[in-house]
BAKE-696627 format. One record per residue (C-alpha): residue number from 1; residue in three letters; x, z, y. Coordinates in pm, whole numbers, always signed. Layout:
BEGIN
{NUM,'ALA',{X,Z,Y}}
...
//
This chain:
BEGIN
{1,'UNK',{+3391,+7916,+9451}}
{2,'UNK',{+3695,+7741,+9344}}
{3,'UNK',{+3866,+7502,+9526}}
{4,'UNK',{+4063,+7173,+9359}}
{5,'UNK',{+4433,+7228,+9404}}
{6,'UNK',{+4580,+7096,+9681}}
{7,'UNK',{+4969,+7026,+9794}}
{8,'UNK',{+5120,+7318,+10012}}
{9,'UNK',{+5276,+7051,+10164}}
{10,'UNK',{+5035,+6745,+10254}}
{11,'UNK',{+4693,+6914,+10159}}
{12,'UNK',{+4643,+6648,+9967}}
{13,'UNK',{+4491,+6670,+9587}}
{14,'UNK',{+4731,+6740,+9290}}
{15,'UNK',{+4656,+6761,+8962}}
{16,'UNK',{+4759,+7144,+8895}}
{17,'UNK',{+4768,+7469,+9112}}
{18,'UNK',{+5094,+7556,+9213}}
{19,'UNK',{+5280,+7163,+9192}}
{20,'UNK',{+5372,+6966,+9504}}
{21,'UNK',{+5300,+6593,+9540}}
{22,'UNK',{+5589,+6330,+9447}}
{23,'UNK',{+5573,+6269,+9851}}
{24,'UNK',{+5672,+6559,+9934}}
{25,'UNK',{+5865,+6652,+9644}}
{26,'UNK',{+6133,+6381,+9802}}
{27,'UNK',{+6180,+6589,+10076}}
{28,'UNK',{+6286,+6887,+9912}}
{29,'UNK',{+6698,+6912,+9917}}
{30,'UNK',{+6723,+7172,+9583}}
{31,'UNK',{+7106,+7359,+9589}}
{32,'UNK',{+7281,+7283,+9266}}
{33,'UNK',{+7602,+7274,+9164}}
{34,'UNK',{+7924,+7236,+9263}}
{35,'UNK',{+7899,+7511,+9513}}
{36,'UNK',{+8121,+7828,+9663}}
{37,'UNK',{+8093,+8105,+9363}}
{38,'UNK',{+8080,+8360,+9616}}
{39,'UNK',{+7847,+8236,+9899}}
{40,'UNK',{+7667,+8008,+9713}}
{41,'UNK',{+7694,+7710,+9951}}
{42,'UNK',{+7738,+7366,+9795}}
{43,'UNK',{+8039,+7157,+9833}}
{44,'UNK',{+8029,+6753,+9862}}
{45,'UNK',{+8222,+6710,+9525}}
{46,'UNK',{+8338,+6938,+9264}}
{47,'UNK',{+8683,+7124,+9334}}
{48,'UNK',{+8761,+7337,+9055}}
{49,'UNK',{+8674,+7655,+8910}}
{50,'UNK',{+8724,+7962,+9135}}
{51,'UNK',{+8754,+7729,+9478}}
{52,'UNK',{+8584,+7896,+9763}}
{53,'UNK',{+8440,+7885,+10088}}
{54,'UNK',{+8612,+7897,+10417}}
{55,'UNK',{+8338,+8142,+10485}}
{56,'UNK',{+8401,+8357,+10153}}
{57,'UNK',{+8785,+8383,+10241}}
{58,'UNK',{+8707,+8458,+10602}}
{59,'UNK',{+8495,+8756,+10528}}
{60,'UNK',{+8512,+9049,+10406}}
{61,'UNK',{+8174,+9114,+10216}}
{62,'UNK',{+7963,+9422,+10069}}
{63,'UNK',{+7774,+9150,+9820}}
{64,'UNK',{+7929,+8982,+9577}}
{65,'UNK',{+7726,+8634,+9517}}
{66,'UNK',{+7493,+8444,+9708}}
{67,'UNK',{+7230,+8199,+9590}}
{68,'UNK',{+6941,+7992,+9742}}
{69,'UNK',{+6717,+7779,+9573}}
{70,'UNK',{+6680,+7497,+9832}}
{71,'UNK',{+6797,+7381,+10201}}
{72,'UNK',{+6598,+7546,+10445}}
{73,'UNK',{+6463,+7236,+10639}}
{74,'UNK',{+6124,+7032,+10597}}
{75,'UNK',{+5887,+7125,+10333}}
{76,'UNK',{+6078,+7418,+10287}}
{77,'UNK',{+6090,+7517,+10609}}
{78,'UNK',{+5707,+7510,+10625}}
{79,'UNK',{+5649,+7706,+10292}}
{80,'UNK',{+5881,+7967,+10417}}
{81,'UNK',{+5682,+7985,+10723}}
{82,'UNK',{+5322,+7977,+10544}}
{83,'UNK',{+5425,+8278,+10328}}
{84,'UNK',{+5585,+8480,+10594}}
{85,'UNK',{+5331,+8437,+10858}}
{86,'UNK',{+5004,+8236,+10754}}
{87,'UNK',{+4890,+8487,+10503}}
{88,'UNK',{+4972,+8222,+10237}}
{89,'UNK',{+5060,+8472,+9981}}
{90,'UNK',{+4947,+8263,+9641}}
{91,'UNK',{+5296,+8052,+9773}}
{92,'UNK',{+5515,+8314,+9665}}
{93,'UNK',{+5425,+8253,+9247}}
{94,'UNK',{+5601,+7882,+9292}}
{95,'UNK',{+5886,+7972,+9496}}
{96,'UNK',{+5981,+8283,+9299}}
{97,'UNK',{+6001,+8025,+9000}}
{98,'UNK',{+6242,+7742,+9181}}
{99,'UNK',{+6462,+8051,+9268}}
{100,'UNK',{+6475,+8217,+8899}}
{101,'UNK',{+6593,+7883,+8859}}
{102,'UNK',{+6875,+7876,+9063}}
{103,'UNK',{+6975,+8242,+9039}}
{104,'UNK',{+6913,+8280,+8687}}
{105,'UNK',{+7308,+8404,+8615}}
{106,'UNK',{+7252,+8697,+8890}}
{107,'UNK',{+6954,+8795,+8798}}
{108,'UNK',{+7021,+8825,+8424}}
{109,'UNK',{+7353,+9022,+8555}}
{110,'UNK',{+7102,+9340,+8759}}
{111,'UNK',{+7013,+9635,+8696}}
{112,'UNK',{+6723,+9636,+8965}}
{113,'UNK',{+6578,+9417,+9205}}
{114,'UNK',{+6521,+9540,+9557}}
{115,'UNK',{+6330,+9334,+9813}}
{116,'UNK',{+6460,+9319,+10201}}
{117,'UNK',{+6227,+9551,+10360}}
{118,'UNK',{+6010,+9559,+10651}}
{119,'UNK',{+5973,+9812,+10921}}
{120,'UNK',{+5685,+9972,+10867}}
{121,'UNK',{+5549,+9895,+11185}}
{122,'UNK',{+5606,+9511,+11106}}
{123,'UNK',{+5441,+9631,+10801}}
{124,'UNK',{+5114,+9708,+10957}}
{125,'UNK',{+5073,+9382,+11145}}
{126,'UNK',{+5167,+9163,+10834}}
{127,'UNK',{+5015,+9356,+10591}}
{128,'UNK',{+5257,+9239,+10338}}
{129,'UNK',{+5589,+9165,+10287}}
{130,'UNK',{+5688,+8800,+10157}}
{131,'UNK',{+6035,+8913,+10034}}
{132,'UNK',{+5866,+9183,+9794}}
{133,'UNK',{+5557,+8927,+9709}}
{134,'UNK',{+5883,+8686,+9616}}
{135,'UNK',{+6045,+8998,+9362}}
{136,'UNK',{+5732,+9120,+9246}}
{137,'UNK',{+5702,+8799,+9053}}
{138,'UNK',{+6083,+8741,+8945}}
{139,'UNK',{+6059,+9122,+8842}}
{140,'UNK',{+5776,+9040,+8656}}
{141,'UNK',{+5855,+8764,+8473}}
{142,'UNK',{+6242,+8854,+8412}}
{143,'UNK',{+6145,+9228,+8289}}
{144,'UNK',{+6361,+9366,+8551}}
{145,'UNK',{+6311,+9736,+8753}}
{146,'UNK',{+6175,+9678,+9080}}
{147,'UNK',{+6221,+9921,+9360}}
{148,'UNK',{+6122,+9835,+9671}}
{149,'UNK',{+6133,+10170,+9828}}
{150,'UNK',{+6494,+10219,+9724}}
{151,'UNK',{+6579,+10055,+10048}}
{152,'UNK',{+6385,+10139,+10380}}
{153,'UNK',{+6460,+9974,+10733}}
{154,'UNK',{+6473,+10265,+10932}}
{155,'UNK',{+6517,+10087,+11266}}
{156,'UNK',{+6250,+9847,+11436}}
{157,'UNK',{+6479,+9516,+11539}}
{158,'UNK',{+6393,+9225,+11713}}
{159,'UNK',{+6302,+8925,+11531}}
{160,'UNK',{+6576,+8712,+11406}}
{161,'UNK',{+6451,+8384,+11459}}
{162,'UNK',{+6569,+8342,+11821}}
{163,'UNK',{+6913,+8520,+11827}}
{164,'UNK',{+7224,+8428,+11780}}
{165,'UNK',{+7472,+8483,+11514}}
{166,'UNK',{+7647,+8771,+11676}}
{167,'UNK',{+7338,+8876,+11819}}
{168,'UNK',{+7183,+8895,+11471}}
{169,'UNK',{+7453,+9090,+11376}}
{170,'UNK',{+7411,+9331,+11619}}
{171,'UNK',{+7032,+9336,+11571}}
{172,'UNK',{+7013,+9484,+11198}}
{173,'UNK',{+7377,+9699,+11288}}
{174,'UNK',{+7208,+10012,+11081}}
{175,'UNK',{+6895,+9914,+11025}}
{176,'UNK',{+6858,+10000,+10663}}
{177,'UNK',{+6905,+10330,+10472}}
{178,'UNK',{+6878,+10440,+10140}}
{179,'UNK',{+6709,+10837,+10123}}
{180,'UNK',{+6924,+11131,+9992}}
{181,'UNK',{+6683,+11155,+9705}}
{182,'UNK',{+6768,+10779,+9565}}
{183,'UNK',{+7093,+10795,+9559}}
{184,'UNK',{+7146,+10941,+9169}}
{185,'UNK',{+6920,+10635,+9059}}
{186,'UNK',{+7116,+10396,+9247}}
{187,'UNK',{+7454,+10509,+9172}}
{188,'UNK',{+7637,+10280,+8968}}
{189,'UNK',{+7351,+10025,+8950}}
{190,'UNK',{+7421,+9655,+8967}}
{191,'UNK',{+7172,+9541,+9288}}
{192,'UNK',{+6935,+9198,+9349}}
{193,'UNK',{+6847,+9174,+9691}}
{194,'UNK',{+6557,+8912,+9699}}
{195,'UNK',{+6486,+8799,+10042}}
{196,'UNK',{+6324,+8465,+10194}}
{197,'UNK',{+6583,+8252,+10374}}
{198,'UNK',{+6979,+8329,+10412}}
{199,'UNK',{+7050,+8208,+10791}}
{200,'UNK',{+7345,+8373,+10921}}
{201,'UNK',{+7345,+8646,+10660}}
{202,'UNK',{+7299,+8901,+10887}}
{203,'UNK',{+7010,+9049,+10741}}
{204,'UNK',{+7120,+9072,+10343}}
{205,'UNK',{+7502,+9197,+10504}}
{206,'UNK',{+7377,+9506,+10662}}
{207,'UNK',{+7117,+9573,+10381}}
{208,'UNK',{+7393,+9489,+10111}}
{209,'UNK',{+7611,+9750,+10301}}
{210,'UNK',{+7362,+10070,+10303}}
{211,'UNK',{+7362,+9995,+9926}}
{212,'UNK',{+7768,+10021,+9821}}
{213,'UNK',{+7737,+10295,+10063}}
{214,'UNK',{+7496,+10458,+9864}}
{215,'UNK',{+7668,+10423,+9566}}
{216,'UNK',{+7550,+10093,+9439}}
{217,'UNK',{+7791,+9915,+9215}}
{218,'UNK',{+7735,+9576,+9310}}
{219,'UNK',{+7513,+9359,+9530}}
{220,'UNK',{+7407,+9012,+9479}}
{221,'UNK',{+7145,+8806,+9712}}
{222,'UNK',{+6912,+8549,+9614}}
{223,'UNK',{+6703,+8368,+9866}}
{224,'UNK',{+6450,+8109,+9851}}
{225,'UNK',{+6636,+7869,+10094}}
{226,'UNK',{+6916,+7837,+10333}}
{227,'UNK',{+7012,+7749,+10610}}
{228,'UNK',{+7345,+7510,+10598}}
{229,'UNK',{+7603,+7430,+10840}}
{230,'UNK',{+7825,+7154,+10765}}
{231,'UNK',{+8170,+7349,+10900}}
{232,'UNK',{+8041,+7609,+10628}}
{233,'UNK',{+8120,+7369,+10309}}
{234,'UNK',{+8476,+7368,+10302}}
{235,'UNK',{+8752,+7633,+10356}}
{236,'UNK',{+8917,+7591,+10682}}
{237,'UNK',{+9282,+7427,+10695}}
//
């Protein structure tokens, strides 16, 4: 049987599978430009070429660029949610497209595109993982390599959603490795790392890091949203 398409957002009726309504289509904040070139995070006017972040100049990072398709809040908040944990897997066609969109320069720039991974325990109870549903289809439709098992979480953590930052931190501290047997593919190889929402960074920071350990040449994250802090859009005085 096949259902009339319907607005991930509302539930209400829409003309083609896969759209949102103009309702909630207002409540969508997309990232665009001007934003930090490194981290990715927008800034309130446009200050140059080459101006970055406080948080790009703080850090010391094993990824080179950051980008997010949209501010993690709202509608976005609840598609992110759907895909990860309602089983709402036909989600992850749309989304992959708005973030080709706004990642288009790094993904043109890789040599292969590695989702975050799951533990494989988290694995069983999911039964998926939304971060490779999300590269699957930008792998797809960009013609890129996709290797999801080039990275494996070799530690079960704690969820993420209720720690804090330095708590995250500490969470995913070694939790991803990248086997003995990978390494000759992944030496010298340019490195997507697709994953849903960029929070703290956390995550994509210690996955980023077993990569350039392993010999990857560079790393570059795209998300689907993020989360933004205000103190985070300019650098610090």
């Amino acid at each position: 049987m096949l259902y009339p398409p319907i607005c991930p957002g509302c539930k209400q009726n829409v003309s083609t599978y896969g759209t949102i309504c103009s309702e909630c289509w207002k409540d969508l904040q997309f990232i665009t430009k001007p934003y930090c070139p490194v981290m990715g995070t927008p800034f309130v006017c446009d200050m140059g070429d080459g101006f970055r972040s406080g948080e790009a100049l703080r850090n010391s990072l094993p990824f080179s660029r950051v980008r997010s398709a949209i501010v993690h809040k709202g509608l976005a908040r609840t598609l992110v949610t759907r895909l990860k944990y309602g089983d709402h897997i036909e989600l992850a066609s749309f989304m992959a497209n708005w973030m080709m969109f706004a990642g288009r320069e790094i993904i043109n720039d890789c040599d292969v595109i590695i989702p975050i991974p799951l533990h494989f325990r988290r694995f069983w109870e999911r039964r998926y993982n939304q971060s490779a549903e999300l590269a699957r289809y930008i792998a797809a439709s960009q013609k890129k390599l996709l290797k999801p098992g080039w990275l494996i979480r070799c530690r079960h953590t704690r969820p993420q959603v209720s720690l804090s930052s330095r708590e995250r931190k500490l969470n995913v501290r070694n939790a991803f490795k990248v086997s003995h047997k990978v390494k000759k593919y992944l030496k010298g190889r340019s490195v997507l790392l697709i994953d849903d929402v960029f929070t703290t960074g956390a995550t994509v920071t210690a996955a980023a890091s077993a990569l350039k350990y392993a010999g990857a040449r560079q790393v570059d994250v795209l998300t689907f949203s993020r989360v933004l802090k205000e103190d985070s859009i300019f650098p610090s005085s």
